[in-house]
DOKOLRO-57243 format. One record per atom (N, C-alpha, C): x, y, z. Coordinates in steps of 0.02 Angstrom, whole numbers, plus 50000, padded with zeros to 5 digits. Layout:
# DOKOLRO-57243
XYZ ...
***
This chain:
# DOKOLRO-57243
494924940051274 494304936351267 494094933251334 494314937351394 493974933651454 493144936551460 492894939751424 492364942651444 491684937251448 491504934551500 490974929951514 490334932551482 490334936751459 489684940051421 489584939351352 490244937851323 490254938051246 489824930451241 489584929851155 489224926451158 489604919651130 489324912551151 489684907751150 489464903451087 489504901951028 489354899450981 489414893350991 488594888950986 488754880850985 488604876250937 489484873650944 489644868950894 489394863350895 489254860450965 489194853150977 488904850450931 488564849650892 488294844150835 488894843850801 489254848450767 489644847150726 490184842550771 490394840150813 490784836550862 490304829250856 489734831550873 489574823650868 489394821250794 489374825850737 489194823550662 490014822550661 490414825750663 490984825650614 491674824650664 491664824350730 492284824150764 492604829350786 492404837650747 492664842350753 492554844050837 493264847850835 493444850450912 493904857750895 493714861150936 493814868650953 494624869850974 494744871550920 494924879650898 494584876850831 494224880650788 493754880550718 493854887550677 493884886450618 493864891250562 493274892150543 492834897650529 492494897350489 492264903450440 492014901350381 491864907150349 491114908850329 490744916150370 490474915750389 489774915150330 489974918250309 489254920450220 490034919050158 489504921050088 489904921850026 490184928650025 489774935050039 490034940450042 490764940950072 490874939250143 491564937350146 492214935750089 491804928850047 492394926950010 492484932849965 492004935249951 491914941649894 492484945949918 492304947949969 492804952050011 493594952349997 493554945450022 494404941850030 494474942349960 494294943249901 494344942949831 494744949249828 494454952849861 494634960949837 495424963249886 495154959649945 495924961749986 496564959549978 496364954149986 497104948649990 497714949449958 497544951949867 498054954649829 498344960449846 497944965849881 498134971049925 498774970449985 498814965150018 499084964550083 499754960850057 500234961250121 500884959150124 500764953850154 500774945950135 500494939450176 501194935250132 501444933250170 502074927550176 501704922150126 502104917750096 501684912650041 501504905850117 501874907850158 501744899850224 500954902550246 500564907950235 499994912950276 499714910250227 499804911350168 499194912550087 499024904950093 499514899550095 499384891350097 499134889750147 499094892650198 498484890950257 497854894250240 497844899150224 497084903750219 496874899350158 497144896650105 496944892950054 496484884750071 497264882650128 497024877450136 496294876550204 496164882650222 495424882450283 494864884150228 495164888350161 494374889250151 494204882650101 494564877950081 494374871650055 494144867850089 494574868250153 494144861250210 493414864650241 493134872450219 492654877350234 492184873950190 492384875650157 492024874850087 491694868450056 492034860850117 491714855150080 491184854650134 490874858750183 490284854950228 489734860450218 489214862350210 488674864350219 488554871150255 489294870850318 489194874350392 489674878550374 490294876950316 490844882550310 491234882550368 491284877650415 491634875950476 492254871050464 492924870850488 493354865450475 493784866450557 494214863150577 494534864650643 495084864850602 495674868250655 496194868050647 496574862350631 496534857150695 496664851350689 496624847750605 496114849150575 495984843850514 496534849550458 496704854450483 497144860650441 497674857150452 497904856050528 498594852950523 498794845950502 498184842850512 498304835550474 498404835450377 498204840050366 498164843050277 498744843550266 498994848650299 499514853750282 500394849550309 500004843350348 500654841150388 501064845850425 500844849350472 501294853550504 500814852850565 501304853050647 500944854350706 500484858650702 500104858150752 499254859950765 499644867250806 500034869850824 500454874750842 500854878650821 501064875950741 501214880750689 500414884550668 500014879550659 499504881150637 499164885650660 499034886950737 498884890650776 499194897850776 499904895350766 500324904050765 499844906750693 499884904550619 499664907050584 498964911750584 498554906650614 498024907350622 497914915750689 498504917250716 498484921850789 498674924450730 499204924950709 499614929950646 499084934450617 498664928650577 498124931550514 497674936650556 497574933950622 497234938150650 497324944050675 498004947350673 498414951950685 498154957450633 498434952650569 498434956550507 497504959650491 497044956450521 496344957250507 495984952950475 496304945550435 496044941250407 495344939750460 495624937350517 495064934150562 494964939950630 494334936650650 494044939150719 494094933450764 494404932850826 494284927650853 493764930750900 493084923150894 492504923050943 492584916450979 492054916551022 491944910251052 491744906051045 491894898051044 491344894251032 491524887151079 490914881151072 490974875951101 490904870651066 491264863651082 491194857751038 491264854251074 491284855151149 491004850051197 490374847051220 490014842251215 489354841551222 489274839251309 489764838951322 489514836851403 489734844251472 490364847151445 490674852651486 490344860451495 490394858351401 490274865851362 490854871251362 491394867451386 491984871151366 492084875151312 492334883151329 492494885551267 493174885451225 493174886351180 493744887551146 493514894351093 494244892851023 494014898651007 493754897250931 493514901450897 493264901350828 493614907050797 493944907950753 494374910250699 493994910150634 493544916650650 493094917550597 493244924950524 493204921750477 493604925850419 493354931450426 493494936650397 493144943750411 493354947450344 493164954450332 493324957050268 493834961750299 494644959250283 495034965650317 494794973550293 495044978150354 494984984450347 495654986850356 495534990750260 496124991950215 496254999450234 496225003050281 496185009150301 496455009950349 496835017350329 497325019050395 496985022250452 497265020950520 496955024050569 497415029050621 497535033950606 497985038250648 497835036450722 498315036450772 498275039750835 497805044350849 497335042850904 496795047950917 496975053850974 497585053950976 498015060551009 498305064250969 498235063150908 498725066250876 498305075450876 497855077650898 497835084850904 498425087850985 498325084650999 498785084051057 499465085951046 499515080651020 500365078551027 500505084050973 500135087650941 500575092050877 500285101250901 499965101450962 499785108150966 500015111151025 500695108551046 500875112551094 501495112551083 501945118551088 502795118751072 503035114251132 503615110151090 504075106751108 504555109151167 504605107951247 504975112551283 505785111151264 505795106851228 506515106851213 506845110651134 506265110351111 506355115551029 506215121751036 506395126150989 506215131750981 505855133150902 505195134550888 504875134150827 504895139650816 505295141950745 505095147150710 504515147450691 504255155150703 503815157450674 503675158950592 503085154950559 502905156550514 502395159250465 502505165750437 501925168850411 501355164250393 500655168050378 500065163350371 500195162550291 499905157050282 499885154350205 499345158050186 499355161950136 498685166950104 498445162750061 497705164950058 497515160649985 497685162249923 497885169149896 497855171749845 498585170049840 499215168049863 499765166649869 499715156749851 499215155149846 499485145749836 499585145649768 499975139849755 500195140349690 499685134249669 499785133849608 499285128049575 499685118749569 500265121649579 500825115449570 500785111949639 500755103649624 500475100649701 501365096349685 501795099849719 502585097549719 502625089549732 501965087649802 502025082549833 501865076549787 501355078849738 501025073149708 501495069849649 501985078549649 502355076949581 503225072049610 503295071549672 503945069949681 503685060749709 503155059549716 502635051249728 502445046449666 502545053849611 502235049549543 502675049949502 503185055149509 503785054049428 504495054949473 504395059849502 505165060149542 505485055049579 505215050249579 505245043949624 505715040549598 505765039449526 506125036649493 507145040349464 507005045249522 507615047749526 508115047249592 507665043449637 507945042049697 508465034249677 508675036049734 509185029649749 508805022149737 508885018049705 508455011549712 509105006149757 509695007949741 510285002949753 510435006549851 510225000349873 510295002449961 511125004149947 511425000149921 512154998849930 512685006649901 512115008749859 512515015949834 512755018349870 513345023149842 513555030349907 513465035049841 513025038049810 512965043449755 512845050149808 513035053849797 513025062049824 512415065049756 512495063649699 512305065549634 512035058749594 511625060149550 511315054449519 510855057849462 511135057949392 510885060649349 510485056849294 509765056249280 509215054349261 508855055149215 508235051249161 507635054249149 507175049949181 506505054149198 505955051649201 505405054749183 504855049449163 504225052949117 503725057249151 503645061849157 503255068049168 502815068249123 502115068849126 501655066549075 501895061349025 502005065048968 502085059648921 502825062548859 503205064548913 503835067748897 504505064648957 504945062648933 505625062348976 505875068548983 505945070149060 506235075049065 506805073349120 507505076249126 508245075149132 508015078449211 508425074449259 508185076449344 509105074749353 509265079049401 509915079149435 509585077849503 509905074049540 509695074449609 510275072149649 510285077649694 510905079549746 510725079249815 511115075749843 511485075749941 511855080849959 511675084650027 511975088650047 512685085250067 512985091550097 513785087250119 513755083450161 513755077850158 514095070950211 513295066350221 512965070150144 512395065050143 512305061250107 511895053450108 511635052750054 511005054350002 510985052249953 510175054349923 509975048349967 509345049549956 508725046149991 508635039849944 508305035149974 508195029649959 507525029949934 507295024249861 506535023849848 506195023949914 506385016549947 505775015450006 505745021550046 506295025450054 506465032050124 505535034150097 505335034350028 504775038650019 504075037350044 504115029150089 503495027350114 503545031950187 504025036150214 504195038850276 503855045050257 504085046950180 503765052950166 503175052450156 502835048450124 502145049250111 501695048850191 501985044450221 501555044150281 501835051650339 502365053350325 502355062250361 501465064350322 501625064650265 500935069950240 500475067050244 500465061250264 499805060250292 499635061050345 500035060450414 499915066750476 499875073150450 500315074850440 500345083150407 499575083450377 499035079050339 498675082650303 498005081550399 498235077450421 497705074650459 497855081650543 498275083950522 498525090450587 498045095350553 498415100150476 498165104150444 497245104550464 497175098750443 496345098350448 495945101950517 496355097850589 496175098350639 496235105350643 496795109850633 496845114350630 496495120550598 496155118350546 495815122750515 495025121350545 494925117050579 494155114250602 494055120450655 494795122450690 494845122950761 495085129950773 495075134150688 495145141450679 495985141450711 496495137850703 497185137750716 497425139950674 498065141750677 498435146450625 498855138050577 498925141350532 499295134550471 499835140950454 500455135550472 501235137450472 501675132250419 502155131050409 502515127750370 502935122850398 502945125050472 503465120350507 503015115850561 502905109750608 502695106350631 502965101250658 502745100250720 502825094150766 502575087650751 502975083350705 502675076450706 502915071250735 502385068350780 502605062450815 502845058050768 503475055150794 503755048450758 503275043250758 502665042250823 502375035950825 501965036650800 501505041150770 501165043850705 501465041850645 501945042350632 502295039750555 502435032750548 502445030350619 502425023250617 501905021450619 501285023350639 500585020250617 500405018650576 500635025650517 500365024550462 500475021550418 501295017950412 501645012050402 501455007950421 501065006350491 500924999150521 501564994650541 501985000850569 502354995150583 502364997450666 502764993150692 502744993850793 503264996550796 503165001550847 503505006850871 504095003050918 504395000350871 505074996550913 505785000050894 506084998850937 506975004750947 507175003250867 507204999250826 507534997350763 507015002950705 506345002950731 506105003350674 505825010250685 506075012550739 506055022550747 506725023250719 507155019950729 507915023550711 507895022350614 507695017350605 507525017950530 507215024550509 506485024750526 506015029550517 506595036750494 506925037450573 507135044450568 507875046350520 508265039550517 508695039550463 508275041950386 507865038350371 507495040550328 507265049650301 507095052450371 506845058350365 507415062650379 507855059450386 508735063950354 508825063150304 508805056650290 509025058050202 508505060050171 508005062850182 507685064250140 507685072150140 507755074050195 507825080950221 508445083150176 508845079750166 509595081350132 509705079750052 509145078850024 508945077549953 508545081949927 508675084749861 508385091549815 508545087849758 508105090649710 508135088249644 508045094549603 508565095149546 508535099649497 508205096649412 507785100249404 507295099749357 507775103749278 508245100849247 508455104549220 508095104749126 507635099649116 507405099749061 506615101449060 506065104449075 505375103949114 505245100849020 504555098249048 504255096848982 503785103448943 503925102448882 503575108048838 503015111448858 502435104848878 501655107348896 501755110648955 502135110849000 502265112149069 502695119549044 503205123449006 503235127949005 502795132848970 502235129848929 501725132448879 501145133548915 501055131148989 500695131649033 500655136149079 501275140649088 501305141349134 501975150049107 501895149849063 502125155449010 503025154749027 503455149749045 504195150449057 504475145648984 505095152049002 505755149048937 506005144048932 506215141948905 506455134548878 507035132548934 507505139348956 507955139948989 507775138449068 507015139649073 506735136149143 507115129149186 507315132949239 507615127149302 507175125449360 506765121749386 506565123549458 506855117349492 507025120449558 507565116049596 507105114549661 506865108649693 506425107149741 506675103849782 506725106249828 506755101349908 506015098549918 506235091749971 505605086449992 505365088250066 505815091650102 505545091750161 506255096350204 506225099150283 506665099650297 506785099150399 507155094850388 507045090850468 507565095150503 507155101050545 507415105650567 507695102550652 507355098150701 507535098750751 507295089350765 507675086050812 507355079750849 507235081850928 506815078550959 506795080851020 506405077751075 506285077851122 505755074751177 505265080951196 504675077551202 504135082051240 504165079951306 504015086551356 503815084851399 502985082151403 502525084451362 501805083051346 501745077851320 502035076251262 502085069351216 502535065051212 502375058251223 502895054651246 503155051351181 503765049651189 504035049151113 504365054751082 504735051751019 505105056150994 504765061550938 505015067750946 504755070350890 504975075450857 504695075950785 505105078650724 504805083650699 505265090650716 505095098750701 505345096450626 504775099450577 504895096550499 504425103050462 505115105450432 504775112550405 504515109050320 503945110650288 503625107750233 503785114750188 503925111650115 503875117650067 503225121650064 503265130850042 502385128250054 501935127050025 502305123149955 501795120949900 501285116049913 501875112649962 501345104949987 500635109750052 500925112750106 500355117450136 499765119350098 499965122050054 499415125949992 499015120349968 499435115149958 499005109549892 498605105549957 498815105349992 498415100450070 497855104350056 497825111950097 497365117750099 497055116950041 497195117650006 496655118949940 495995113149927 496585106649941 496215100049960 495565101249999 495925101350052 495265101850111 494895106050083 495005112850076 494385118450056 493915116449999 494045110649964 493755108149892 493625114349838 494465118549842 494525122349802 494865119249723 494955114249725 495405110949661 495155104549645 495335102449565 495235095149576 495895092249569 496455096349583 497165093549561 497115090349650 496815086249678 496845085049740 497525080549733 497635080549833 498305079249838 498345070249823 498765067349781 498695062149758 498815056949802 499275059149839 499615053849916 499025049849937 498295052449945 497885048149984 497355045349922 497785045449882 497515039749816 497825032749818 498595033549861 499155029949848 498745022249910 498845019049901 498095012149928 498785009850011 498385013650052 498855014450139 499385003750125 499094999950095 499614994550105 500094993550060 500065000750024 500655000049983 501385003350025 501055004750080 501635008050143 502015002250153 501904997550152 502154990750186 502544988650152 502604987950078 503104984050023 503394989750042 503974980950041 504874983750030 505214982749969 504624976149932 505114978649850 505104981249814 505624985249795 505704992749765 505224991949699 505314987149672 504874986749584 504224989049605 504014983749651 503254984849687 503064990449691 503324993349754 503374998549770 503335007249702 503875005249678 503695009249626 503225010149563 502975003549533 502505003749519 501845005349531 501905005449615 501315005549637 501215012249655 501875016949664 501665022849643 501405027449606 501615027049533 501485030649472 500825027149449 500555019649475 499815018849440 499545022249487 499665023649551 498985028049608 498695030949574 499285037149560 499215042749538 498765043249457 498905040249407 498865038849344 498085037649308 497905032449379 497275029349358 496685031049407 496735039549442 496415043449472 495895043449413 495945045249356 495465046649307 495505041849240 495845037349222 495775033149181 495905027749176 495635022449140 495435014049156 495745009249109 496225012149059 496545006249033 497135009549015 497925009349014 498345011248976 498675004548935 499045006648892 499414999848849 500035002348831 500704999648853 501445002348855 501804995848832 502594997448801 503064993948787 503494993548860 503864989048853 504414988548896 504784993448903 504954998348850 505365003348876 504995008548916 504385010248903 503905017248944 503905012449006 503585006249022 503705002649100 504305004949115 504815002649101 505415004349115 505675010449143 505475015349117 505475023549128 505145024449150 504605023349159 503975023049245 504095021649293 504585016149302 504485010949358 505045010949382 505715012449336 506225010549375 506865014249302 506705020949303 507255024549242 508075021949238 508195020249309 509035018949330 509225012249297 508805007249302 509015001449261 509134999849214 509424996949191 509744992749114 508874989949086 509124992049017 508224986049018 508404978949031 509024975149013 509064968349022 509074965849097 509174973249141 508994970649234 508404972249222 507974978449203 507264979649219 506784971849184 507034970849136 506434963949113 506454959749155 507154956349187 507154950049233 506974953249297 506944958949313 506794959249378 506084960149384 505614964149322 504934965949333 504454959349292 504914953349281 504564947449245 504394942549324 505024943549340 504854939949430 504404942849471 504384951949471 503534953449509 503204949149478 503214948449408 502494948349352 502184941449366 502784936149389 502604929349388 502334927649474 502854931849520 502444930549589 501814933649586 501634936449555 500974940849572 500134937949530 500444933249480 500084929549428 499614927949456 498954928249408 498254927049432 497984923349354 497384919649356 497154917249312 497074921549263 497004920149188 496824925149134 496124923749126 495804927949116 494854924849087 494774926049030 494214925549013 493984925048929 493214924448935 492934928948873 492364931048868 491774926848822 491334921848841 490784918948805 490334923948780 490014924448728 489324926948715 488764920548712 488184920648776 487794918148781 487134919248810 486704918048737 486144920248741 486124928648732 486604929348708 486754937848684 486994941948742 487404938348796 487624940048840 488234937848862 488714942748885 489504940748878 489524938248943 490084933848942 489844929749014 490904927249024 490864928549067 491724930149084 491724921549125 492414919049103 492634912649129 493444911349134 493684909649175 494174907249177 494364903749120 495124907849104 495334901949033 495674896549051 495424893049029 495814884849035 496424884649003 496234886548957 496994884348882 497434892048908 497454894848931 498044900448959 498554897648974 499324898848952 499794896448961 500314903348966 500694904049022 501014909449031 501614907948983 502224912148956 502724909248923 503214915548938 503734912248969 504454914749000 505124912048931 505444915848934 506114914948887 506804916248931 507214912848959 507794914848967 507844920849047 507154918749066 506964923849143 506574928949102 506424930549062 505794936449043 505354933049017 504584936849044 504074935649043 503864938548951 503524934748922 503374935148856 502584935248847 502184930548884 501304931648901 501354930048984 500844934149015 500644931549061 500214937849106 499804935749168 499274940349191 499534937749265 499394945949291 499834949349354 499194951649366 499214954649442 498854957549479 499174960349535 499474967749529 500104969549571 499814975149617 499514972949670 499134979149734 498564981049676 498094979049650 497604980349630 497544982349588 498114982049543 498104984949450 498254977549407 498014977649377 498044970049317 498394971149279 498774966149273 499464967449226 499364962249163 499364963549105 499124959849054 499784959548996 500204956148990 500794957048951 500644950048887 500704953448820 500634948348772 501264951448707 501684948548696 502274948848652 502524956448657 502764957648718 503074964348731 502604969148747 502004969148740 501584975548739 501324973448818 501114978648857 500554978348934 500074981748907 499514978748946 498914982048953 498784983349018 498564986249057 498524988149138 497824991849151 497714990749191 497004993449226 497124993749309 496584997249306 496594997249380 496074992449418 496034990249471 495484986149518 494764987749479 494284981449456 493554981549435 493274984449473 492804985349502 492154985549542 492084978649577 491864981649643 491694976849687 491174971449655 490744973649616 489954971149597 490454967549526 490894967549497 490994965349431 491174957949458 490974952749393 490984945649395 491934946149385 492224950649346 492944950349339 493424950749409 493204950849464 493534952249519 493774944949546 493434938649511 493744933349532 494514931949494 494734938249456 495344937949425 495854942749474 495634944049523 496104947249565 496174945949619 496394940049612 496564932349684 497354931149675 497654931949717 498414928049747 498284920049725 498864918349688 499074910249670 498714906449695 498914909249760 498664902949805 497624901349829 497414904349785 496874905249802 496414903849741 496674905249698 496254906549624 495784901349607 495774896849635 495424889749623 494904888749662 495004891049745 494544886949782 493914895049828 494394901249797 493544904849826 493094908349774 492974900949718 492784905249685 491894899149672 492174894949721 491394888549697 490894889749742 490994893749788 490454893349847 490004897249828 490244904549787 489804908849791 489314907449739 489514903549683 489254900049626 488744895749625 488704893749697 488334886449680 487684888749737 
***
C-alpha cells in the first residue's frame, strides 16, 4: 500500500464527531452483509476470527457511517489493539477485508488504514503457468507413451465421481490405523454395497483427508486436459503435475511440511484399490452383468517424483485410470450430463480437516447436484458419512459437528396471505447424554434439520431468498441481520 496514487478516504469528521482514529473497519453497503451471510459458513475461521468479525459489525452497525476503529474493537473485546490488528491482517488474508486508505487526522492528514469488509471470493484460482509447467517432459523422467483416448472407447462410468461420493467411506478415517485391508459397506444409490479395500506391500490404505490431495490432482488434471484440447495437444493418461498446483488448490503455502504431506498422500493413495465385491442390483441391470460381477479400481498411479529443469518445484508423473480421462473429456465436450462431480464439491471444502465434515461434505456435493430436500435416520447418515463407526461413536461425534455448526431455526407467519419467515424465538435445541435429539446445523452450506431421530437436509437457498439469514455461524446470527432491515 505505498502507492501515493491510491485514493485516500476522509475520515476527519468522524474524529472530530466521535474520537475515531485510523486503523477503521468498515462495512461498506447491506449487500456486503448479504454477502457475508452466504460465505462465512463456507470458510475455515477460528471461533477467536468469528468473535471479532462479530464484534466490528455491531460497533458498524450502531452509527449511520458503518465505521468503528479498531481501537473501540479492542476496548470491547478487552484484548490489545495488536491482537486486534493481527486478526484484522489475518481476515484479510483469508478475503474477509480489503485494506484501503484513509485519514482521521484533521490537521496532518496522515494516512492510515481502513479494513473494509468485502464479499470473499469462494473460487479456486490455479497458477497461471500451469500450461507451462505440464507441457514439456521432465529431463529427469522418462514418460511413457500413451495411446490417444478414442471417443467411441469412453466408458459412461465417471470412477472419479464414484470414489468422492460413496467410496470415501471405505478409506481409513483412524490416522492411527496400520490396516493393509479394511472390509466395509457403503451406500451406492440407495443400496449397501460390501467394498474391500487394500494396500500394496509395505503400504498403507489412504487416509479420508489423503482425498482432498486427490480431488485437487483432478482439478489440475481437468484444468491441463482443457488447455490441451484448446491447443489441438494430444490427451494421454499419464502427466506432469506440479506439486505447487495441488497446493493451490488446497490453499495451503507451499512450505517444506506441507509438500511432504501433499506427496505422502499421493503414495498412499497411489497404493490403494478397492474391490467392489457386491455391485448394486440397478447397477448390474444397467449395464447387462451377473450377479457374480467384481470390478476392482485403482485411484491413481504415482509413477515417478522429480525436478524440472523448466519448472521449478517438485513434480508428480501420475498415470490416471482412463475412466477419469474419458469422464473429464466428455465433460469438457458437453457430451454428458453425468458431469464430473469433483467441481460440484464447494473448493473450501479442501481446507477441513474434520473427517465428519469433510465427509459429509462430500456425498451432499454430489447428491444435491439435482435435488433439494432429502430426510434420513441416523443409521443411512451413518452409512453416508462415516460406514466404519459404531453408531454410539457416529451420534456423539456427528451431534458435536451438529452443535458447533448451529444456526437459528425460523418459522413461517402467514400475513396478509403471505408467508413471511422469522426467526424462532421459542426454539430450544435438546441434547441427551452427548446426542443431539432437536437442533439446526448449517454444515458448508447444507442445513441440517434434526427432530426426534429423523434429518431433514437441503442444500444452500438462493442468494435472493429471505431464508439465507439462517445460514450464519453462532457467532453472527444476531447482529447481520438489522441493518439490512431497517
Amino acid at each position: 500500500m505505498s502507492n501515493s496514487n491510491i485514493e485516500t478516504i476522509d475520515y476527519t469528521q468522524l474524529n472530530i464527531d466521535r474520537g475515531l482514529t485510523a486503523p477503521l473497519v468498515r462495512i461498506p453497503n447491506n449487500e456486503t452483509i448479504i454477502g457475508l451471510r452466504r460465505a462465512l459458513p463456507m470458510l475455515d475461521i477460528n471461533t477467536k476470527h468469528l468473535t471479532f468479525i462479530n464484534q466490528c459489525i455491531i460497533l458498524c452497525q450502531v452509527n449511520d457511517e458503518m465505521v468503528t476503529s479498531l481501537k473501540d474493537v479492542s476496548k470491547k473485546m478487552d484484548v490489545s489493539i495488536s491482537t486486534i490488528r493481527n486478526h484484522a491482517k489475518a481476515l484479510t488474508k483469508k478475503g474477509i477485508f480489503a485494506e484501503l486508505y484513509c485519514t482521521t487526522d484533521p490537521k496532518n492528514k496522515r494516512r492510515g488504514v481502513l479494513f473494509n469488509f468485502i464479499i470473499p471470493d469462494l473460487s479456486i484460482q490455479l497458477d497461471k503457468p500451469l500450461k507451462e509447467e505440464v507441457s514439456r517432459e521432465l529431463t529427469q523422467m522418462h514418460i511413457e507413451e500413451v495411446d490417444l483416448i478414442k471417443q467411441r472407447d469412453l466408458p459412461d462410468l465417471a470412477f472419479c465421481d464414484l470414489i468422492t461420493s460413496v467410496l470415501f467411506g471405505a478409506l481409513r478415517f483412524n490416522q492411527k490405523g496400520n490396516q493393509n485391508k479394511i472390509e466395509s459397506y457403503v451406500v451406492w444409490g440407495n443400496e449397501r454395497v460390501r467394498i474391500e479395500t487394500q494396500s500394496g506391500k509395505g503400504e498403507r490404505i489412504a487416509l479420508l483427508k489423503d482425498l482432498r490431495y486427490y480431488i485437487a490432482t483432478i482439478t489440475v488434471l481437468e484444468s491441463i486436459i482443457r488447455e490441451r484440447l484448446r491447443n489441438d495437444e494430444e490427451i494421454t493418461e499419464t502427466y506432469n503435475i506440479p506439486l505447487s498446483s495441488i497446493l493451490t488448490v488446497i490453499q495451503l503455502p507451499k512450505t517444506g511440511g506441507n509438500k511432504m504431506q501433499a506427496v505422502k498422500s499421493i503414495r498412499r493413495l497411489s497404493g490403494t484399490s478397492f474391490h467392489i465385491k457386491q455391485l448394486p442390483k440397478w447397477f448390474l441391470k444397467k449395464h447387462g452383468m451377473s450377479d457374480n460381477t467384481i470390478i476392482h479400481l485403482g485411484i491413481l498411479t504415482l509413477r515417478l517424483e522429480g525436478e524440472s529443469v523448466d519448472v521449478p518445484g517438485l513434480i508428480l508423473q501420475i498415470q490416471f485410470p482412463p475412466e477419469i480421462i474419458s469422464q473429464i473429456r466428455r465433460q469438457i465436450d458437453g457430451e454428458t450430463h453425468a458431469i464430473h462431480d469433483l467441481t460440484n464439491t464447494h473448493p473450501l471444502v479442501l481446507s477441513v480437516t474434520h473427517n465428519l465434515v469433510f465427509a459429509f461434505s462430500l456425498w451432499t456435493s454430489a447428491y444435491f447436484t439435482n435435488k433439494r430436500l432429502y430426510v434420513m435416520d441416523w443409521n443411512e447418515m451413518k452409512d453416508r458419512t462415516a460406514p466404519q463407526f459404531t453408531m454410539t461413536n457416529f451420534k456423539k461425534a456427528f451431534s458435536e459437528v451438529i452443535e458447533k455448526h448451529r444456526v437459528p431455526a425460523i418459522t413461517v407467519d402467514v400475513i396478509d396471505g403471505k408467508s413471511v419467515e422469522r426467526i424462532d424465538e421459542d426454539y430450544e435445541p435438546i441434547y441427551r447424554n452427548g446426542v443431539a435429539i432437536k437442533d439446526t446445523a448449517n454444515i458448508l452450506g447444507i442445513k441440517v434439520v434434526l427432530d426426534n431421530g429423523k434429518f431433514a437436509i437441503m442444500p444452500e437457498v438462493n442468494s435472493d431468498s429471505p431464508r439465507i439469514r439462517n445460514l450464519l455461524s453462532p457467532f453472527l446470527s444476531l447482529q447481520i441481520q438489522t441493518k439490512n432491515n431497517s
